[in-house]
N, C-alpha and C positions, 0 to 999 in steps of 0.2 A: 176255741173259736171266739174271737172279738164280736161281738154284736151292736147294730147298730141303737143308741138310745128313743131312736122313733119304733123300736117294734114293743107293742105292749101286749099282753093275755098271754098266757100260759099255754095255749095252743101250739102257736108258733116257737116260742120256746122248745114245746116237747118237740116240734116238729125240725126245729133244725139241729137241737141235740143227738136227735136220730140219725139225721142224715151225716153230720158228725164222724158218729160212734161207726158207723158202715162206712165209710168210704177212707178212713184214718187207719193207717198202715204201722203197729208200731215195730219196733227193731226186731220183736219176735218174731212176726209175723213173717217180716221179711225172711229171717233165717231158714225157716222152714220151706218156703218158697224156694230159697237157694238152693237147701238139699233135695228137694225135689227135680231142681234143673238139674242137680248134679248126675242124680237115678237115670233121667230122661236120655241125658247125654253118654252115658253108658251105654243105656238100653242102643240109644240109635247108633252107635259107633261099632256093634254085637251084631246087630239085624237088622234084617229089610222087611219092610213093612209098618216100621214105627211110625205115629204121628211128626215126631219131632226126627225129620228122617235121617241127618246126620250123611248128606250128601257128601262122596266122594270126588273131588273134580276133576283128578289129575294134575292139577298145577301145583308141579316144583317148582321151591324155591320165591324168592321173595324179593324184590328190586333193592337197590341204595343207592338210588340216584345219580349212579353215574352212566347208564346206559344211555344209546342216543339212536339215533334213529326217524326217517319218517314215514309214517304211516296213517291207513285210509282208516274211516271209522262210519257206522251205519249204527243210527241211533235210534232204534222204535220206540215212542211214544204214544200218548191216547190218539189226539189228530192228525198229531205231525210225527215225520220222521225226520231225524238229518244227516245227514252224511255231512263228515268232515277228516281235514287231513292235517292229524299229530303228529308236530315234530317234536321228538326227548332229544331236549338239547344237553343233557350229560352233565348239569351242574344241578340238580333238583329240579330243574323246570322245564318247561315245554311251550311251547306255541301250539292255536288252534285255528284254522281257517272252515269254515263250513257252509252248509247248505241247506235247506230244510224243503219236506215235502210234504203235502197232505197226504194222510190216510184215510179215505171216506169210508163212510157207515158200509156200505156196499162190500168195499175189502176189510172188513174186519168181517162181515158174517155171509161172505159169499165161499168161491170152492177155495180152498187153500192154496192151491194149484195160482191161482189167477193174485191170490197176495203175496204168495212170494216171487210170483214173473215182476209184481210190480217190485218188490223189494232188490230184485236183480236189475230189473232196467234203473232204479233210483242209483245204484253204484256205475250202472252203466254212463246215466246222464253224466252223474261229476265226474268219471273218468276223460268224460268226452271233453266237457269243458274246462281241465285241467290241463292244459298240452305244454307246458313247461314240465311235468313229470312224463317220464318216457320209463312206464311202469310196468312194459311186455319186456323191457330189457334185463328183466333181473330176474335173479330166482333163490333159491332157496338149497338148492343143493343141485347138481349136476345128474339130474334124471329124470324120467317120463314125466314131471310136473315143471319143465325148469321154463317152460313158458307161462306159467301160471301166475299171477298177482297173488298172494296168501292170505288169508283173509282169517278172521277170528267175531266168531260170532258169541254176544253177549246178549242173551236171552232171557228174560225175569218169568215168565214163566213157570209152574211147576213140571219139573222134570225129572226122569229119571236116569242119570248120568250113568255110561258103563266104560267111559273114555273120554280123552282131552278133548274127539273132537266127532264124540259122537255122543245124542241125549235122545229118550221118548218122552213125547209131551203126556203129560196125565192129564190136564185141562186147563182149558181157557180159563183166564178171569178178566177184568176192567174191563168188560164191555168187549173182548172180542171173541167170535164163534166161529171162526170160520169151519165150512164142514170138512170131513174127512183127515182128518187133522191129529186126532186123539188117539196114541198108542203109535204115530210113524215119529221116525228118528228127524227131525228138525235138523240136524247139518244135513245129510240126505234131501230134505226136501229144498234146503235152500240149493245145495250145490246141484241138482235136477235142474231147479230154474237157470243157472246161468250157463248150464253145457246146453237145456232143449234152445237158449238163444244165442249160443256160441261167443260169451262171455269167460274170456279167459283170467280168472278169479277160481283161486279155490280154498274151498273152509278147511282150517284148520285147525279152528279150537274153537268151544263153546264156552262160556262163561258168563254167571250169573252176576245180575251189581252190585252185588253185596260185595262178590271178591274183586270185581274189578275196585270198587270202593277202601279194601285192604289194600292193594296192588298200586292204585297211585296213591294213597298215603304213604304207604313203604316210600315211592319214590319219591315226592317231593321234601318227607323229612328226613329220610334216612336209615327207613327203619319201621315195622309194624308186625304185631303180631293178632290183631284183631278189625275187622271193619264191619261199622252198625249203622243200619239202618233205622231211623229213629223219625216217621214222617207221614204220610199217609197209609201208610204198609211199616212192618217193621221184619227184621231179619240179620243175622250175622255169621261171618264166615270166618274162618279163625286158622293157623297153624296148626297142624297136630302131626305126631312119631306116626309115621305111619306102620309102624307095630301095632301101635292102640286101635288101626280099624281092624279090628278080629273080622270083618262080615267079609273084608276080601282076601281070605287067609288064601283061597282058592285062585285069585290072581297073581298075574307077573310080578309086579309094582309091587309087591311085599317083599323078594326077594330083595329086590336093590334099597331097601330101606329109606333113611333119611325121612323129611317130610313131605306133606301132602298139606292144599288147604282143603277142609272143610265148609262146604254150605250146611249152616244145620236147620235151618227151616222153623226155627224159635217161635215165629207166629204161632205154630199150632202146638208150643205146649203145654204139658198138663190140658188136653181138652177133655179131658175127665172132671177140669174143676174141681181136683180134690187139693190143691192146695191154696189156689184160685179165690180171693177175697170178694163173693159174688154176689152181687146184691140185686134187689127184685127189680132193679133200671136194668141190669146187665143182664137178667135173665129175659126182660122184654124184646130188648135189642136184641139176643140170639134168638130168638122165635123168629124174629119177622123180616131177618137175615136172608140172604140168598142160600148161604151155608150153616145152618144151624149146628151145631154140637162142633163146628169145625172153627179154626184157626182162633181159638179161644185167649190164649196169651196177645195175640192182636187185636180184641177186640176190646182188649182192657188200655191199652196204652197209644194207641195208634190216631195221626189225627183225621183218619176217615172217619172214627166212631166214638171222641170224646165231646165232636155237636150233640149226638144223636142221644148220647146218654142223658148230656145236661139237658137237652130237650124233654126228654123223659122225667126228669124230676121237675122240670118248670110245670109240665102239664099237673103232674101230680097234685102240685102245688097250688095250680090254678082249679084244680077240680075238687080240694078239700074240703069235705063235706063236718060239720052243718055249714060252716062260715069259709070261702075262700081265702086261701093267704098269699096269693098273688095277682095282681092287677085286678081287683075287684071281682077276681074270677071271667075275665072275658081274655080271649083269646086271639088270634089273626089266622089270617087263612094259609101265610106262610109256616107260622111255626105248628100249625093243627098238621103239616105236609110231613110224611116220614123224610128223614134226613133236611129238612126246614132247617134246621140251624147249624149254620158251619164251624169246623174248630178255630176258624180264622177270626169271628164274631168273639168268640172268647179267648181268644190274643190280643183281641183290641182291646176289651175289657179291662181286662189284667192290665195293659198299657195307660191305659186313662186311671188305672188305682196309683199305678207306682210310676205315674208321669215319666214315660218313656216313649219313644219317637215324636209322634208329631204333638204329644201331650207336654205343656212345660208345666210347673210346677207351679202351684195358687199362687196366689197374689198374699204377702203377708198378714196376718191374720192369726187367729185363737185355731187349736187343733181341731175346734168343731166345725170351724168355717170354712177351714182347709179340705176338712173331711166330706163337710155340705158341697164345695164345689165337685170336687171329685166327682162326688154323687149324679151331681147335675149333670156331668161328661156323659155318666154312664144311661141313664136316662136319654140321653139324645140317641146313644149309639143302639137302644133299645128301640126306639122311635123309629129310627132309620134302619138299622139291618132287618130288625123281625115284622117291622111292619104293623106295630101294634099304635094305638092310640097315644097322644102326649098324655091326658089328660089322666085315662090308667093307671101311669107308671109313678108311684110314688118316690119320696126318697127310699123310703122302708123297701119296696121293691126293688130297687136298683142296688142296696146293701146286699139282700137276699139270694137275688143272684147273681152278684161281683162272688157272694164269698159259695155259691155251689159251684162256679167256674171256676175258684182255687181249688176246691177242694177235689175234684176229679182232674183235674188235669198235676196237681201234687200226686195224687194217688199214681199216676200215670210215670211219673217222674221216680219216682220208687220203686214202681216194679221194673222200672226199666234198669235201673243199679242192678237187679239183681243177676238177670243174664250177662253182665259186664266180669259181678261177683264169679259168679257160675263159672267163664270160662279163665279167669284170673287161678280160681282155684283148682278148675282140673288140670290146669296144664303145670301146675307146680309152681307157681307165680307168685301167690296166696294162701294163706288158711282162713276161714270162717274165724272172725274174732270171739265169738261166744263162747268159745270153747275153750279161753281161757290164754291160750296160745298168742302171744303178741311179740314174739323173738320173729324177725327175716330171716334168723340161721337156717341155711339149709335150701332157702327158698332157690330158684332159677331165676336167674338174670338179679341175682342177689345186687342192691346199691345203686345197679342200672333203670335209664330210663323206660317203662314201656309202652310203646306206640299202640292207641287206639286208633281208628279213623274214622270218626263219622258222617254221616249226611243224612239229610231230612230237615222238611222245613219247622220240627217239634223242634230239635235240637240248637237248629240256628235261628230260628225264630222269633220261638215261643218265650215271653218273658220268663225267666229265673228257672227254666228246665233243666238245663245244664247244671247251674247251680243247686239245683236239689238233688239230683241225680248224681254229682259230685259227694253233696251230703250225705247220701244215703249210701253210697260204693263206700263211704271212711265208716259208716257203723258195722259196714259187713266185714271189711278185709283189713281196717286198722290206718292210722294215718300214717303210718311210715309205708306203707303199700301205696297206698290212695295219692300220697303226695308225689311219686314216683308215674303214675301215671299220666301220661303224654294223650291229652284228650285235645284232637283235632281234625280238623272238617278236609276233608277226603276232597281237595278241587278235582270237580270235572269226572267222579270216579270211570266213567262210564270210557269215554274215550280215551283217556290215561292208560287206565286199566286192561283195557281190553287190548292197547299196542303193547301193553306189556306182556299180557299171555300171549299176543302170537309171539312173540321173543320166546319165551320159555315154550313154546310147542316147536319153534324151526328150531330150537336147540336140542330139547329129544327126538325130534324126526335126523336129525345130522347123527344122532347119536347112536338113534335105528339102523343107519346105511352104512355104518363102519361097527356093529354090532360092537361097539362101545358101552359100557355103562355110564348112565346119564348121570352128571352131578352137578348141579348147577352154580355158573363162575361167572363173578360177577366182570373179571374183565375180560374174561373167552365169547362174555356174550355180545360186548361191545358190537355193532352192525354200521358200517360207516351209510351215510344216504345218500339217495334217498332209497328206504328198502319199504314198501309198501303193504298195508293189511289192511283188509275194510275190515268193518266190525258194527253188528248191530247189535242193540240196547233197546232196555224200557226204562223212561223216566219217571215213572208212573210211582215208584217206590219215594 
């Protein structure tokens, strides 16, 4: 760590050596971490009941951008909802037309019953005010549903899937409660609301955003075998033989082979923290959590909780006893607030050190001068976001905490490589380089490009996240691996995505009716338009 020439005493010193030597992740470290996901991702592909639960979705099969189609889509978010209507125009790309609704406090933690009438009448309005689609005309196969609109519900969620287009909720999180809710099947409860108001719409597939997030990355580049979540929440859903889920050795879907994607719920792993790089800020933050001892791998890397942490060591810092080492010891009544300080505060940060967006680059000048204005950016952005006194924030201060907001949101960066590592290596992609191992012989999809897909406002954001999280994926899986990966941002996953599983569900429902085995084809699946799906979402991730 660089240190600034205005900090003097030996205090400070030991005090940001420490903080340092804890939050600095080295190559080892990470390894071990790796094979830990690796365990975890066994474990949950074995059985039910894991933290890391290694969800089954039912979705065969993978897009490559030729399919086409138009289709409805219902997008749940914190306040809003939107309904919009995706057309896959068959060449990678797609159009999106929409509509957005409030969700008030009231339906989020009233009867369930009353948010999902309103989630039906929301596809009701746009249906109504769409009259150039004539969307009771069409169907899906020639039988007792052939009046129906088909609909594909993408749910964030935790749930517990037992079919394409059926899931039980386990529990609310972001703020919503509604009652009676916990333990009923969510396609059911939706498809209840638009028969009790004779809304002729029927669910057909549930799907979470991580996969839709895999789903249209496949289809706008041609191809994906992983999609991540890397944003306020984090999460990934991934390809896998479906031989390797052993837990549904007792279902259908194992006989007809091929694959399946997986959600595997990566926020919560290792919430044991035994592999987990935990320091006394991240053991504060889980105390005083809503979910204590839970979703521990997201509470390291995620940017709902890389304010809270840096927050955490600013107070530290401010309340170092005999002598303060931050802002003379005085504080503001924002950042004294739990969750007071946002990750977006120290994105700006970061941006004003390495003159990016609306920061340009000093004025010519000596590196100290360069470095002094800098400083002075960051100072104001101190002044301004947290609410704290000008007179306070020293340069020393504004050094001090430029480099605790690298140094947690790097850390964040690195662990995040290694769930990328993790599923590179179990699916045969990859081997861990530690091990001495630097041949691709042998590897899958040997030479070939592979598709990631992500989204989250860390990933696209955040300065040099990507970049380090690049850097840290080549120390785990080797640069001829690392170079090969296709690391790109998932557009739209949500409404993409979600037209594309109902695709791949009216393709196994077709397949159910001529007791056909399902295989998924990419030019059988072709649907001229307009062929219609609403589909709801959380943006929340």
């Amino acid at each position: 760590m660089s240190h600034t020439t205005a900090l003097h005493g030996s205090a400070k010193e030991d005090v940001l050596e420490s903080l340092y030597s804890q939050f600095t992740i080295d190559d080892q470290r990470l390894f071990k971490i790796t094979q830990t996901f690796l365990s975890e991702i066994s474990d949950g592909l074995s059985s039910y009941g894991r933290p890391m639960a290694m969800i089954p979705t039912f979705v065969n099969g993978v897009p490559d951008g030729s399919e086409t189609g138009t289709f409805l889509a219902l997008d749940l978010g914190g306040t809003n909802l939107r309904v919009c209507e995706v057309t896959l125009l068959g060449d990678k790309t797609f159009s999106l037309r929409q509509q957005k609704y409030k969700v008030s406090e009231a339906l989020k933690t009233g009867e369930v019953t009353t948010l999902f009438d309103y989630l039906a009448d929301s596809v009701d309005a746009f249906l109504t005010d769409t009259p150039s689609q004539d969307y009771d005309s069409h169907a899906s196969h020639a039988d007792e549903d052939s009046s129906y609109v088909p609909l594909a519900l993408t749910f964030s969620f935790p749930v517990e899937q037992s079919a394409l287009d059926s899931g039980v909720l386990l529990t609310w999180t972001k703020g919503f409660s509604a009652k009676n809710a916990i333990g009923k099947d969510v396609v059911k409860l939706l498809q209840d609301a638009f028969d009790r108001k004779h809304i002729h719409v029927k669910c057909v597939a549930l799907v979470n955003d991580t996969v839709g997030a895999l789903l249209s990355r496949a289809y706008t580049s041609g191809g994906c075998i992983l999609g991540a979540i890397f944003g306020t929440g984090t999460n990934g859903a991934y390809v896998e033989d479906v031989a390797k889920i052993t837990k549904l050795s007792q279902n259908p879907t194992v006989a007809a082979g091929g694959e399946m994607i997986v959600n595997t719920e990566w926020g919560a792993f290792n919430n044991s923290r035994s592999a987990l790089p935990t320091t006394p800020y991240d053991n504060k933050l889980d105390r005083e959590s809503i979910n204590p001892r839970f979703q521990a791998f997201e509470k390291f890397i995620s940017g709902m909780y890389l304010g809270e942490i840096t927050r955490n060591v600013i107070l530290s810092l401010i309340d170092a006893a005999p002598q303060p080492l931050l802002f003379g010891g005085r504080s503001s009544v924002l950042l004294n607030k739990q969750w007071g300080l946002d990750t977006a505060v120290l994105s700006e940060i970061e941006e004003a050190w390495e003159c990016l967006g609306r920061f340009s680059p000093p004025e010519q000048g000596s590196p100290e001068a360069q470095k002094g204005e800098k400083l002075r950016r960051i100072q104001g952005i101190l002044a301004h976001r947290l609410e704290l006194s000008p007179p306070d924030i020293s340069l020393a201060d504004a050094d001090i905490v430029r480099q605790v907001c690298n140094l947690i949101a790097s850390r964040a960066a690195r662990m995040s490589a290694t769930a990328v590592a993790a599923i590179l290596v179990h699916t045969g992609r990859a081997r861990l380089w530690d091990r001495g191992e630097q041949s691709s012989v042998g590897l899958k999809d040997q030479g070939k490009s592979i598709g990631v897909g992500v989204d989250g406002s860390l990933v696209e954001f955040y300065p040099n996240f990507q970049t380090k999280l690049r850097a840290s994926l080549r120390a785990l899986v080797g640069p001829e691996v690392e170079s090969r990966v296709d690391l790109g941002m998932a557009k739209d996953g949500s409404g993409a995505g979600a037209a594309l599983c109902a695709l791949v569900a009216q393709k196994q429902s077709q397949a159910n009716h001529t007791n056909g085995a399902y295989e998924y084809d990419h030019q059988d699946i072709k649907v001229p338009p307009p062929i219609e799906v609403a589909y709801i979402s959380s943006l929340s991730r």
